[in-house]
N, C-alpha and C positions, 0 to 999 in steps of 0.2 A: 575447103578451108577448115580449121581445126575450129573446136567448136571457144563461143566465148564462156570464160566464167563469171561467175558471180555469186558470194555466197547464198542468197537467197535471191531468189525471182516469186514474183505475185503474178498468179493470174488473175487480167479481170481489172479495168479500170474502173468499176462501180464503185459505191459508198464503201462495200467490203473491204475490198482492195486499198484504196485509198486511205482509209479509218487504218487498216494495218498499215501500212506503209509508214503513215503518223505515229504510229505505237512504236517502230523501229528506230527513229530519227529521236522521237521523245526521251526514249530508254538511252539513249547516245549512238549505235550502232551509226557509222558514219554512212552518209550515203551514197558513196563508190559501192557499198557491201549488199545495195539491194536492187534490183534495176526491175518495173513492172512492166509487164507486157498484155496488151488492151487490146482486143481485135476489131473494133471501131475506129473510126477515124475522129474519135473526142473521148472524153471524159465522160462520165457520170451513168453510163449504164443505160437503166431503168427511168432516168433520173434527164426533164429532157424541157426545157424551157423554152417557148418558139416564140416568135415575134411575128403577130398577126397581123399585117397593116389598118390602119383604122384612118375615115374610113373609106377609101378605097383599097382595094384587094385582088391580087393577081390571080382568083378563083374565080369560076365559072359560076352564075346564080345556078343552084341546083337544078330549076327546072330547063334549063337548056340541055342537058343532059340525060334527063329522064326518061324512061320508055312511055311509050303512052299511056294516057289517064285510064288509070285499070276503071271498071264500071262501081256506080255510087255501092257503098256499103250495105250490103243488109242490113236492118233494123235489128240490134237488138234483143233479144225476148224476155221479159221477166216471166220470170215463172207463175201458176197462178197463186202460190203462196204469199206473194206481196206485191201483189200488182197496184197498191198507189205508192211504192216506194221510189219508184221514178217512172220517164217517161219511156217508154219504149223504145225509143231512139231519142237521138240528139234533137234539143229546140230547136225550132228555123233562126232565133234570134236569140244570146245572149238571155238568160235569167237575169233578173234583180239581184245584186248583190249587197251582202254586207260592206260597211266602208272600207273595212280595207281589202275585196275581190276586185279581179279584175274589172278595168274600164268598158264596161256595155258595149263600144265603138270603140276606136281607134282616137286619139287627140287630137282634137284640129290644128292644133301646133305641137307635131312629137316632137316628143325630145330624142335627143339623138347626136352623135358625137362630132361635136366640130372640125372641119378637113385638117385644121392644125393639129388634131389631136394625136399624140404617140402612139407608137404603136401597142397592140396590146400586148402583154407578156404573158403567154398560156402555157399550165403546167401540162404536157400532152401524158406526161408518165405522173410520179408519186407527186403527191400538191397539198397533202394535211401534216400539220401537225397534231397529234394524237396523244394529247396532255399538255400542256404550257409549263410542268412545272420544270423544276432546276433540275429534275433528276433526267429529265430528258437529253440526251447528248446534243438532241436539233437544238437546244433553245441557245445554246453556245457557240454551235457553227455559223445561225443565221443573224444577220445585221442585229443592232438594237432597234425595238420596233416592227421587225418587218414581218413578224405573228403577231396578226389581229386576228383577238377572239372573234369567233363567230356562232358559237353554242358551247353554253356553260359545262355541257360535257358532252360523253359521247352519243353524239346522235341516232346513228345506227342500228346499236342496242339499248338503247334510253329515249326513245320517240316519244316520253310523253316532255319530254326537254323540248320539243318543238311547238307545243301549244302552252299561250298562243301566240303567233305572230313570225314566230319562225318556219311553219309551214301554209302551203297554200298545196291542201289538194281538191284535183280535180276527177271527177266520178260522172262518166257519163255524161259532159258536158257543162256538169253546175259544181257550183265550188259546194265541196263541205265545212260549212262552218265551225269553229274549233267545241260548241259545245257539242255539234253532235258527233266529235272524234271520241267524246267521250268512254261512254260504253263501249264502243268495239277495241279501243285501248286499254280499258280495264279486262276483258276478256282477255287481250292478246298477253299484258302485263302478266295476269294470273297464269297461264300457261306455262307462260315462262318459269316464273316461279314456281309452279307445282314442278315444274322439270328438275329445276336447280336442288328440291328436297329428295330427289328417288334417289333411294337405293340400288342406282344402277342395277348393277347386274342381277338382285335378286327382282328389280321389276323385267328385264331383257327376262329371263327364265320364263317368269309369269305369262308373257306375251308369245310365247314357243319361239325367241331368237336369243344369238348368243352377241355378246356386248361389242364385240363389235362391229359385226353386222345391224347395230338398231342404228338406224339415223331418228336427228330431230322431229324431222317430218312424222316417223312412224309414233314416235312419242306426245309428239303435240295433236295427233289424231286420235291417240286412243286416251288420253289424259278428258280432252274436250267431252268423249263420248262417257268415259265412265274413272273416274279417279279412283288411287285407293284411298279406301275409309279414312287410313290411319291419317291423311295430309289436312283433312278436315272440310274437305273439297265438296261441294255439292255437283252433279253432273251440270253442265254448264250450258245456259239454252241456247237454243237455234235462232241466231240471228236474223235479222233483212237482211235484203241481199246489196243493201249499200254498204252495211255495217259489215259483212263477210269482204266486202270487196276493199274495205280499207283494212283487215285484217290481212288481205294477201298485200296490199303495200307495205305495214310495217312488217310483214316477214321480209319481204323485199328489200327493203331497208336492211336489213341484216345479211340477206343476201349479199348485197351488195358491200358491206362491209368485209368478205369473207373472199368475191367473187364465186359464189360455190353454189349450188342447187340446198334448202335444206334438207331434201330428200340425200345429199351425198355430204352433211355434217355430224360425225357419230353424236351422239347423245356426251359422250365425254369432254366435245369441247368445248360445253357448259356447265361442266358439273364442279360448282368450284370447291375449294379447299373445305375440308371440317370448320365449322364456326366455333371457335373460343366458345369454351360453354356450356355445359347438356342439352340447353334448348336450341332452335334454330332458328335462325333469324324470320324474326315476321313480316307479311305482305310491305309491311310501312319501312322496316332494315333494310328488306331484299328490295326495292324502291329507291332509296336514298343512296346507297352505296355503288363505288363504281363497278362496275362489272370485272372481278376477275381475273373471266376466262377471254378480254378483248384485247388483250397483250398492247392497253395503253397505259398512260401516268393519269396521276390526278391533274384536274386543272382543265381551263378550257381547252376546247379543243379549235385550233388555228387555221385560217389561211393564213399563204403567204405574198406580203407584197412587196411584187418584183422578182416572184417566182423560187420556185425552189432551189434551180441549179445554184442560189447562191451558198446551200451549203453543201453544196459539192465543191463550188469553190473555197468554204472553208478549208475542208478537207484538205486541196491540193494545195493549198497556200505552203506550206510548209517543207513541198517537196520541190529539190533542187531542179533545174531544168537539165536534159538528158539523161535522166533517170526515168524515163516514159516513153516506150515505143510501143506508139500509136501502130493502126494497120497491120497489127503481126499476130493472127489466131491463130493459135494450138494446133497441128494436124497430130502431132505425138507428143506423147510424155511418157519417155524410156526409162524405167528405176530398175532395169534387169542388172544393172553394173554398179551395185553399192559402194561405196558410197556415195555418189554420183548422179543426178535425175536430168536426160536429157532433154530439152525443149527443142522441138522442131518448128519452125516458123517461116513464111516466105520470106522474109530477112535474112534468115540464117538460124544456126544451131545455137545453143545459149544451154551452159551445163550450170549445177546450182547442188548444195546440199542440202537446203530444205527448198521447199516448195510450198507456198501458200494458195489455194487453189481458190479463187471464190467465181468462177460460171454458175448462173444460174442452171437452178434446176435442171429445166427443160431442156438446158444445152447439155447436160450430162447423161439427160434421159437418150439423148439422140446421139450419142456418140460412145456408144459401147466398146469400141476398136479404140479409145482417147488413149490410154491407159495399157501401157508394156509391162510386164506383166500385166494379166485383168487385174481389177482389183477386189479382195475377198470376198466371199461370197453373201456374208455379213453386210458387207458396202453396198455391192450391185443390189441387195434384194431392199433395200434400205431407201436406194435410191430409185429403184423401180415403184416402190409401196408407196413411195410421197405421191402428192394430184399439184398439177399444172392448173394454179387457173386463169381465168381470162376475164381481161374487163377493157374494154375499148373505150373512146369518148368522141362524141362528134360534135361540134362547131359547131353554134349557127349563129350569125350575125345578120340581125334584121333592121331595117329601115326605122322602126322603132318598137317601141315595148305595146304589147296589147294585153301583158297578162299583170297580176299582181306586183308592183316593183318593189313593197319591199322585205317579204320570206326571202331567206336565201335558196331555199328547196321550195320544186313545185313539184307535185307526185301527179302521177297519172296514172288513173285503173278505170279499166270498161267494169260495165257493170256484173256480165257474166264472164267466165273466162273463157279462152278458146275450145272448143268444142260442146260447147253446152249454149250456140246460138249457132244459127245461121250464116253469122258473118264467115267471111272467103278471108286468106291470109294471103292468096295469090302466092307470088313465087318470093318474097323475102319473110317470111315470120317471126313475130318481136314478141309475141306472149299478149297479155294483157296487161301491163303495168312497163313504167319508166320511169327512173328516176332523175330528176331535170335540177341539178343547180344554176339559179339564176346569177349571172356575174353583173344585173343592174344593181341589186341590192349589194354587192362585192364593191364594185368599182363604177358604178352608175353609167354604163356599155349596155346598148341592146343585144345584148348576148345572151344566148343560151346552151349549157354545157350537157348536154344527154349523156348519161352512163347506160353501156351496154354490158351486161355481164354474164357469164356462164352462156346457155344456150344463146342466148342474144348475141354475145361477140364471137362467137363461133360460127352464128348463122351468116355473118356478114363478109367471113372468106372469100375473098376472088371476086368482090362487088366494088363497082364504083362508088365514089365519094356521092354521086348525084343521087344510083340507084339505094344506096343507105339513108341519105338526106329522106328521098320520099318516104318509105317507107315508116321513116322514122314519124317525120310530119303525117304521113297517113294516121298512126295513133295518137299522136297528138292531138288532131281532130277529132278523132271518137271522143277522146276524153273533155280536150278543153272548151269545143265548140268549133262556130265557122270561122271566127277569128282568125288562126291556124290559116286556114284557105285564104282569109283574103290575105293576110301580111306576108307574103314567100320570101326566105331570107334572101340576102343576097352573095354570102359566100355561106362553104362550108368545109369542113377539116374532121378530117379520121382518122384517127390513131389506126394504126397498125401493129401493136405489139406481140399477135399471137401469129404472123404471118414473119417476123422478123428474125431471122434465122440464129442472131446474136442474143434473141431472149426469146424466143418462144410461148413468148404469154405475161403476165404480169406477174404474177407471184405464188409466193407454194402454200398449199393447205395440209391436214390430215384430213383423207376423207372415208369412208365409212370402208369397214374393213383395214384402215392402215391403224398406224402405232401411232403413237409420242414418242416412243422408242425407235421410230424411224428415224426420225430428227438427232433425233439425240448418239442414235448411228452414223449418219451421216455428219456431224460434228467431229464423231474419235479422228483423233490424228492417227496415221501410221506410223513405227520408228522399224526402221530394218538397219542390217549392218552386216559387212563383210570385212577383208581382213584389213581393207585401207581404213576404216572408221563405218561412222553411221550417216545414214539419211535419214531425215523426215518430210511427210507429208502432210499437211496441214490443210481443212475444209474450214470455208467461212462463208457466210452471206444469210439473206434475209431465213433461206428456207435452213440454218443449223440452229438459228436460234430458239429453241423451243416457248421462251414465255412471250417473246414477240415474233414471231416468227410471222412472214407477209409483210412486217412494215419496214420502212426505211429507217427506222432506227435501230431496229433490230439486227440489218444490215450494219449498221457503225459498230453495234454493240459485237454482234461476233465479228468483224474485221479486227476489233482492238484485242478481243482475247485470244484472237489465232496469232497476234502481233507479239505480245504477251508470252506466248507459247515460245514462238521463232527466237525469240530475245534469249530465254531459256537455253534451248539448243546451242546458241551463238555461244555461251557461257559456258558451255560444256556442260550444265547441266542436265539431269534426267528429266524425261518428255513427262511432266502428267498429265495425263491423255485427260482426267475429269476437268483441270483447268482448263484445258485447251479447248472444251465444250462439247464432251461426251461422257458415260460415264467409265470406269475401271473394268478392265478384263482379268480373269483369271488369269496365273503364267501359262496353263495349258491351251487355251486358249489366244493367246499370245505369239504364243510360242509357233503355233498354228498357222497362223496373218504369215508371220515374218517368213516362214518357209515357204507361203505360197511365192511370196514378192521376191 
């Protein structure tokens, strides 16, 4: 059958897609002239709201599924540097705590969710909003209400916003109390800070590496050990090893913001703009202000209730029905016959003169043959240079709450990290640290939300929901006590996003060795032309947007400007490739693209 047309076709029914799609209809382009095509059998991507029964649950309790009880943990070892700074292993019983640590026991009457209760709404993909203010695109898509602050800003990179009362961590089995987060927050704050004044490249020199090979790691190691003079820095001392181990949480913290190792975050993706000024900002500026380099808004930062897909369904509100076929992925996209781009789908052909393209990352990393002609070489190496990363989240729904209810974050760090004790990791390995959002303090649900990120959601490949649960709850244990042992949840849920053939993982980074210039490549549109007229190609989604790039807003934001772009084209106008979210090429350079295409 001959193939259909349509002047524009979207790839990709995510945030991207859909946010253009909006931009098309907004601008007037009627909508017979766009039709998107989604390789999913829904909407939203990345983007993925489930409903967890509460509480009964068609999941298996973890431990019915688990291999057998590996043998008790090794103890521990403090070093003999600070051997009364904890106990060498975990107490047999629960410490004393401050009032607001976890309950010593279990409550003779838990609390816990009524059989009547709804079910839960669990964001299994994006679930923050990342500034509350107007400038935010989310804060329009989603209900009135339905972002409730939950820390006054970004938590992530601003941990001392968590003390006190917003965090509850656990080290070795006892909670730390918020004054003694103190100190090793001020360490880790100063760090950072000293990072944020280096003269990159000329400190990369100093160190024998070139700037973009330093990652953070390498910088936050040798900052700690010996600062330069000029920062005004005194060498910074050697911590306990409780205080070093809550230093590896809030990096974690960050990590986790990033999904990324910060041994694989260059040193540039903190380094923020020149400060208005001759002077630079001091300890108490670089403190107060929002960070930058975290590609969020001012304003708190949100959950959402009733879950995120509802702005996804902002999004699609506005788009007519039969303008979206579902179930139909890309095996080609032919631009060898200008002006003309042919879409191959198990549906059928589908020809178009622009093309908005927003697959993530990962699905473009793996689909090298996507693309008749390849695409320049400029592209491919652009999109090879970007990092995939990975963040999982597993479930646990327990009989009731044993740990602090009301932080919304509870952190967990052994005291030493792996290979610096005796402890066995056996066959699944989680690191020493988790980071555990509590959904009792969210929505008052024995629930606990585990993020797994970077090597952690990677180690969980090809494992069962039960054998991740243990594992998981095995660290647990080291950190939080026997608590953990006695309460065993009763269902559990694991995302899959790095095993999902349609996303490949969560979201895109720069990572050490790549550009910002990656990004900002991977944004340029292409315009080619032959004697019938012109085509265009147009890239969108979270990983083109370079000041937020990784977040789901970031995603709206370059869908509407790839939209923006298309609108142009429609009009007859000339592509400019710097609107459209990349920047300007030479015409030799130009000229170059189009010949390959």
């Amino acid at each position: 059958m001959p193939p259909t047309h349509c002047p524009t076709i979207i790839l990709g029914g995510g945030a991207a897609g859909l946010a253009a799609f909006g931009k098309l209809l907004s601008a007037g382009v009627p909508a017979g002239d766009v039709l998107l095509l989604e390789a999913r059998d829904r909407l939203g991507g990345r983007v993925r709201t489930e409903k967890v029964p509460q509480p009964a649950s068609d999941e298996q309790p973890a431990s019915e599924e688990a291999p057998e009880e590996a043998p008790e943990e090794a103890p521990e070892e403090a070093p003999e540097e600070a051997p009364s700074e904890a106990p060498s292993s975990p107490p047999s019983s629960p410490p004393s705590s401050p009032p607001s640590s976890p309950p010593s026991s279990p409550p003779s009457s838990p609390p816990s969710s009524p059989p009547s209760s709804p079910p839960l709404l669990w964001d299994a993909g994006a679930s923050w909003v990342h500034g509350s203010s107007s400038a935010n695109p989310l804060m329009d898509l989603l209900p009135a209400g339905a972002a409730v602050p939950t820390f006054p800003r970004n938590p992530w990179l601003h941990p001392r916003c968590l003390l006190p009362g917003l965090l509850s961590l656990h080290i070795a089995g006892e909670v730390s109390p918020a004054p003694s987060l103190l100190p090793p927050l001020k360490q880790y704050s100063l760090l950072l800070y000293a990072a944020s004044l280096l003269p990159a490249a000329a400190y990369a020199c100093s160190l024998g590496s070139s700037l973009p090979s330093l990652s953070l790691a390498d910088v936050l190691s040798a900052l700690r050990a010996s600062p330069p003079p000029d920062l005004g820095l005194k060498p910074l001392p050697e911590l306990p090893l409780r205080d070093r181990a809550a230093i590896r949480f809030f990096l974690h913290l960050l990590e986790a913001y990033y999904a990324a190792p910060i041994s694989d975050l260059p040193l540039a993706t903190f380094e923020p703009p020149p400060a208005p000024g001759p002077a630079p900002p001091t300890f108490a500026q670089h403190e107060a202000r929002e960070p930058e380099h975290g590609g969020c808004f001012p304003g708190p930062h949100c959950a959402v209730e009733g879950g995120m897909e509802q702005a996804i369904d902002g999004l699609a509100e506005p788009i007519p029905g039969g303008r979206v076929l579902l179930s139909a992925p890309a095996s080609q996209v032919d631009a060898s016959s200008p002006p003309l781009i042919y879409v191959t789908t198990p549906a059928g052909v589908y020809s178009c003169s622009t093309l908005i393209c927003t697959l993530p990352l990962p699905v473009l990393q793996a689909s090298p043959s996507l693309f008749l002609p390849p695409l320049p070489p400029r592209k491919r190496a652009a999109i090879a240079g970007l990092r995939a990363a990975h963040y999982e989240k597993v479930l646990l729904r327990f009989p009731r709450i044993f740990w602090d209810p009301e932080p919304p974050i509870l952190g967990c760090a052994r005291l030493t990290p792996p290979g610096k004790t005796k402890l066995e990791d056996w066959d699944l390995p989680l690191g020493d640290k988790l980071l555990v959002n509590n959904l009792w303090a969210k929505r008052g649900l024995p629930v606990l939300e585990v993020a797994l990120v970077h090597a952690q959601a990677r180690a969980i490949v090809g494992r069962t929901d039960a054998a991740v649960a243990k594992a998981v709850l095995r660290l647990m244990r080291q950190c939080m006590g026997p608590a953990v042992a006695a309460n065993p949840p009763v269902a559990v849920r694991v995302t899959r996003w790095g095993e999902d053939e349609r996303s490949g993982g969560a979201y895109s980074y720069v990572g050490v060795g790549g550009s910002f210039g990656d990004v900002r490549e991977l944004a340029r549109g292409l315009e080619f032309g032959g004697e019938g007229g012109r085509g265009v190609l147009l890239f969108a989604g979270e990983a083109c947007e370079e000041e937020h790039q990784g977040s789901l807003h970031g995603a709206v934001i370059s869908g509407r400007e790839a939209g923006e772009a298309a609108v142009r084209v429609m009009k007859g106008g000339a592509v400019n490739l710097d609107e459209a979210g990349g920047e300007g090429e030479d015409e030799e350079e130009q000229e170059e693209e189009e010949d390959e295409l």
